[in-house]
C-alpha positions as CSV (number, residue, x, y, z in Angstrom):
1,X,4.3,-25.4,-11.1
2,X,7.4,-23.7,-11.9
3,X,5.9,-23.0,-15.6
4,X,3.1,-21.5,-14.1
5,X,5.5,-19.1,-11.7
6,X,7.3,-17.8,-14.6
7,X,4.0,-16.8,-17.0
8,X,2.8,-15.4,-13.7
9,X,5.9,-13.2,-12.6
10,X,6.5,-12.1,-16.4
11,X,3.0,-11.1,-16.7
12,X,3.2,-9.2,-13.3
13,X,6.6,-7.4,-14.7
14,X,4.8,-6.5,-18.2
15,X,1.7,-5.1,-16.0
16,X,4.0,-3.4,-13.1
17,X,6.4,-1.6,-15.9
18,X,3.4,-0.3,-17.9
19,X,1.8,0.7,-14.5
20,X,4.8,2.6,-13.2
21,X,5.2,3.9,-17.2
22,X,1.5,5.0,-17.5
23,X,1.5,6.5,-14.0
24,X,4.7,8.7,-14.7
25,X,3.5,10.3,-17.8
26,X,0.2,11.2,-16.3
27,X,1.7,12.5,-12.8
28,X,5.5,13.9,-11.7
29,X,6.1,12.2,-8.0
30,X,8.5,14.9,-7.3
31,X,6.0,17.7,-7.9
32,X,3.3,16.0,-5.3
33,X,5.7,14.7,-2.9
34,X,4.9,17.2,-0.4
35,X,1.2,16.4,-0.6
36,X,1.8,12.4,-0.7
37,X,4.2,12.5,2.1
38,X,1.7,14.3,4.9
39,X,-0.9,11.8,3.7
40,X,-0.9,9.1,6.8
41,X,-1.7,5.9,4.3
42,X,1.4,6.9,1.7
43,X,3.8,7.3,5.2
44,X,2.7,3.7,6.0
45,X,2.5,2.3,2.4
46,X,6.2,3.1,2.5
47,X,7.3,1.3,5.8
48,X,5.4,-1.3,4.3
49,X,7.8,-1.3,1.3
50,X,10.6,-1.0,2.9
51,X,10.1,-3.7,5.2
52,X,9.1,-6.1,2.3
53,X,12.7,-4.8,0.7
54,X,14.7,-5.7,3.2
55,X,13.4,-9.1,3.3
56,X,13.6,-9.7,0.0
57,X,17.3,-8.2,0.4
58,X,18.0,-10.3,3.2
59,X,17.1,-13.3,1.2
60,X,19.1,-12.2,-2.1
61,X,22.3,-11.7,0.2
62,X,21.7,-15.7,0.8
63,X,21.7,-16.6,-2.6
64,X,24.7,-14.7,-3.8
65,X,27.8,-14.9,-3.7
66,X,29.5,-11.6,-5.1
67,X,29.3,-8.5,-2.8
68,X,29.2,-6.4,-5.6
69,X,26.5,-7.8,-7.0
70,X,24.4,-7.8,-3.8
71,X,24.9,-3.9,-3.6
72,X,23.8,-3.7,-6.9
73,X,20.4,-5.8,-6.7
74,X,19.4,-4.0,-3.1
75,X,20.0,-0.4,-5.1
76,X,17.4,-1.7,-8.0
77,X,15.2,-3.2,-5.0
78,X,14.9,-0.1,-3.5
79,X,15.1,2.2,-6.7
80,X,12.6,0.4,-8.8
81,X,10.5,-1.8,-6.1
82,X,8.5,-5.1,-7.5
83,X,10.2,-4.6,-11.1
84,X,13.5,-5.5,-9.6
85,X,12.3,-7.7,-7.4
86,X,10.0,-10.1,-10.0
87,X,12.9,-9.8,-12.8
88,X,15.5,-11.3,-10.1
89,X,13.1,-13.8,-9.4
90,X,12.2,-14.7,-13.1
91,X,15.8,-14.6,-13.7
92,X,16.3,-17.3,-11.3
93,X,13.1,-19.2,-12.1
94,X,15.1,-19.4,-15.5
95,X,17.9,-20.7,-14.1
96,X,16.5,-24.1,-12.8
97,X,17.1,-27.1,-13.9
98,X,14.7,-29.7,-15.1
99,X,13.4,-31.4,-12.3
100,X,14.3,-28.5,-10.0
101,X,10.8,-26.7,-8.0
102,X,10.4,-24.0,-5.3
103,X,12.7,-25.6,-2.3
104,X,15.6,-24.9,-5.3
105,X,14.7,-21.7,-6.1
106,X,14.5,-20.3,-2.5
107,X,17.4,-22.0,-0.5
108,X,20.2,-22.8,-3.4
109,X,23.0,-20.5,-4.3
């Protein structure tokens, strides 16, 4: 199962960094923020966002240990969205042991 995690999560990272890459050569955010911002679905798309950051945060602050390090994840969470989010995850997917599944990955620090 965990096997299956990791090919999906890199795959997702490979797909979201060439999305986010593609995207940004084709159209400048800053130039249509004023447009995307009035639109009612973008304002809620980000709530949406952010809410999913901070629990994702909330659930990174469990796992580590160094303060430092927990401002410095939640400024890529917020900065760079599901890249940062599915490279902490594959990092950590990475870091369990043979033997080790999904109750590892989420509860131990």
């Amino acid at each position: 199962m965990i096997n299956f995690f990791k090919i999906l999560f890199a795959a997702l990272l490979v797909f979201m960094c060439y999305k986010v890459i593609s995207t940004s050569l084709e159209s400048n955010l800053f130039e249509q923020w004023d447009f995307l911002g009035s639109i009612p679905w973008m304002q809620a798309t980000l709530w949406d966002f952010y809410a999913n950051i901070l629990i994702i945060t909330l659930w990174m602050f469990y796992k580590e240990k160094s303060i430092i390090l927990k401002i410095s994840i939640t400024i890529l969470f917020v900065c760079l969205g599901s890249i940062a989010t599915l490279a902490y995850v594959l990092v950590h997917l990475f870091k369990l042991k043979p033997g080790e599944g999904i109750k590892e990955l989420l509860i131990k620090r």
